[in-house]
VMD Tcl script that draws the C-alpha trace (Angstrom):
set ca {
  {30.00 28.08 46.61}
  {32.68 26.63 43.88}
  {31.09 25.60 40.77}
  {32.05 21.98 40.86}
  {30.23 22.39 44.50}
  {27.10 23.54 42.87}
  {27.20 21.37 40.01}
  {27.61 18.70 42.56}
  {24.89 19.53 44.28}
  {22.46 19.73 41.26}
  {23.07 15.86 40.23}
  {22.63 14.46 43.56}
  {19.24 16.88 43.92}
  {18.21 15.49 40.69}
  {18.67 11.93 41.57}
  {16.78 12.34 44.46}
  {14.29 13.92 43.00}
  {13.18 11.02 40.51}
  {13.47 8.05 43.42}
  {10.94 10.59 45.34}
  {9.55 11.31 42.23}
  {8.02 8.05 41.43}
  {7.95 6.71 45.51}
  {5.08 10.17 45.84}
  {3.71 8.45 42.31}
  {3.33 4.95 43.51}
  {2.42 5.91 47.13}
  {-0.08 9.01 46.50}
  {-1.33 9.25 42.95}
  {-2.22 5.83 42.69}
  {-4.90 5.41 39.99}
  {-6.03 1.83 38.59}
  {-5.32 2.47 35.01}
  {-2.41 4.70 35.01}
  {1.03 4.46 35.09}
  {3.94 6.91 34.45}
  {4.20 5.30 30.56}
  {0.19 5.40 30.44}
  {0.26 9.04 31.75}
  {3.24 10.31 29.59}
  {1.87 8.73 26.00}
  {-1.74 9.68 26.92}
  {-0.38 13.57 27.23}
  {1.80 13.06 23.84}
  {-1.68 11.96 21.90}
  {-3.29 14.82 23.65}
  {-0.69 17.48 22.67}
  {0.72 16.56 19.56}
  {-2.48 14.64 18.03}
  {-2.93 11.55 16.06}
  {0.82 9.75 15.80}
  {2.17 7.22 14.05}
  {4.43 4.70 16.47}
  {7.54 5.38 15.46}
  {6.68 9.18 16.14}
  {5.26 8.62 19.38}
  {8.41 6.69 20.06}
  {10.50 8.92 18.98}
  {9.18 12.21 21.20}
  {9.20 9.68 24.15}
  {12.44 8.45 23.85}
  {11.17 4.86 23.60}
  {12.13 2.13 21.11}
  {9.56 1.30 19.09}
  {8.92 -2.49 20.34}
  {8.12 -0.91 24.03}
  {5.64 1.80 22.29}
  {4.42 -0.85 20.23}
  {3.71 -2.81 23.26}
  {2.69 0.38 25.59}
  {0.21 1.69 23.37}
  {-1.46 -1.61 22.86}
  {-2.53 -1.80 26.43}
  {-3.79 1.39 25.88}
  {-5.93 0.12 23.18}
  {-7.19 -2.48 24.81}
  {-8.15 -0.50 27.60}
  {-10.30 1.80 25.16}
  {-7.95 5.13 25.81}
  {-6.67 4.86 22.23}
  {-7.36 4.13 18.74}
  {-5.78 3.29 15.70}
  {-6.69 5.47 12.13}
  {-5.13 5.24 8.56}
  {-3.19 7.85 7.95}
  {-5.02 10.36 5.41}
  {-1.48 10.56 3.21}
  {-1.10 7.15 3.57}
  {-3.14 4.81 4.17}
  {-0.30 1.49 4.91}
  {0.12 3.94 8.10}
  {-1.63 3.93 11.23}
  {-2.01 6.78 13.19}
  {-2.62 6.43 17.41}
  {-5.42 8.79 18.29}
  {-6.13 9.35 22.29}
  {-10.17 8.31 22.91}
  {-12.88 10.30 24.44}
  {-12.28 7.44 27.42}
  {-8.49 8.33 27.22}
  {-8.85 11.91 27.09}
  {-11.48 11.88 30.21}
  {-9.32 9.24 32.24}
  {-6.05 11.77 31.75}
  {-7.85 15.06 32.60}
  {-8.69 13.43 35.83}
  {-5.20 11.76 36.40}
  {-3.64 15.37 35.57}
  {-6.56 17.18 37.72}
  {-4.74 14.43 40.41}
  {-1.60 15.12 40.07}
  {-1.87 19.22 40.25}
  {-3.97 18.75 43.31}
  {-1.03 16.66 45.05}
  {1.32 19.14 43.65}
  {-0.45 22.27 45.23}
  {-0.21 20.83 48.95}
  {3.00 19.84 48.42}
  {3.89 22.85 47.42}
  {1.33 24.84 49.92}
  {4.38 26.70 52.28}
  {5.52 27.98 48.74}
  {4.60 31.56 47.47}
  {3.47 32.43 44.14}
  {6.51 33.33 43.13}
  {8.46 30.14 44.44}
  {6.13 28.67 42.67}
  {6.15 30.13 39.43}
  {10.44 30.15 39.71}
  {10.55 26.53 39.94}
  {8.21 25.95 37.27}
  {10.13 28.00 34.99}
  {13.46 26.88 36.14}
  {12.14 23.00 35.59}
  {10.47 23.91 31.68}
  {13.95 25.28 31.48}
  {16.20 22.32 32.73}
  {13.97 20.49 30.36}
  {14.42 22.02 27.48}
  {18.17 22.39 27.90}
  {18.32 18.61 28.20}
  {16.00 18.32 24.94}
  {18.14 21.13 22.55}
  {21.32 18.48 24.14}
  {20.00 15.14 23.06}
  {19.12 16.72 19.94}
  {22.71 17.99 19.19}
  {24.45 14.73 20.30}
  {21.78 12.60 18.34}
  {22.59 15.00 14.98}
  {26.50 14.56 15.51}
}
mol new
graphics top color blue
foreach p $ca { graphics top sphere $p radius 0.5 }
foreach p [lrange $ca 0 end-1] q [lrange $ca 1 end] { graphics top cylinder $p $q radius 0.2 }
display resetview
């Protein structure tokens, strides 16, 4: 297969895989208080700690006025909470709740299970190829938007 061929066949692969992406999201891991913005700031909070907005905003990709907005429905829902920032206290950190932390375990615990019998015909090694290829893809497109952003 010719290069452009491949190449070819790696965008339109990739654009189908985010409309089935978030069609399997809406139609099987349906949860009341989740979304995909819920899920993906929820697992920043959890990974990275207590963040101030424009931080949060930042390792999202997000402008700050949709963070601002995101992570205030997450506060009023209880799954975060706001703290003064120990080196300065004009700052306010975003700190994932015991609520939050509980409601995304079981939203993740979700998501792996749908994962697993989707992936059931799969071997181990399939498996653990794709995963690696995808954390790989990813952080190729990360170590990108950083260059382009620096130039």
């Amino acid at each position: 297969m010719m290069m452009e061929n491949l190449f070819s066949t790696i965008e339109r692969e990739i654009a189908i895989f985010g409309r089935r992406a978030e069609a399997i999201r809406i139609a099987y891991l349906s949860h009341s208080d989740f979304d995909r913005s819920t899920y993906l700031l929820l697992r920043q909070l959890e990974h990275e700690g207590p963040l101030a907005i424009k931080a949060l905003a930042d390792a999202l990709l997000l402008d700050i006025s949709t963070a601002s907005r995101q992570t205030a429905a997450l506060e009023t829902k209880g799954f975060v909470e706001k703290l003064s920032d120990p080196n300065d206290a004009r700052v306010k950190l975003l700190q994932i709740t015991e609520l939050g932390r509980q409601e995304l375990l079981a939203f993740a615990k979700a998501r792996e299970a749908f994962y697993a019998g989707l992936l059931e015909d799969w071997n181990e090694e399939e498996c653990r190829q794709f995963g690696e290829s995808l954390a790989r893809f990813n952080r190729t497109m990360e170590e990108r938007r950083r260059v382009n952003k620096s130039e």
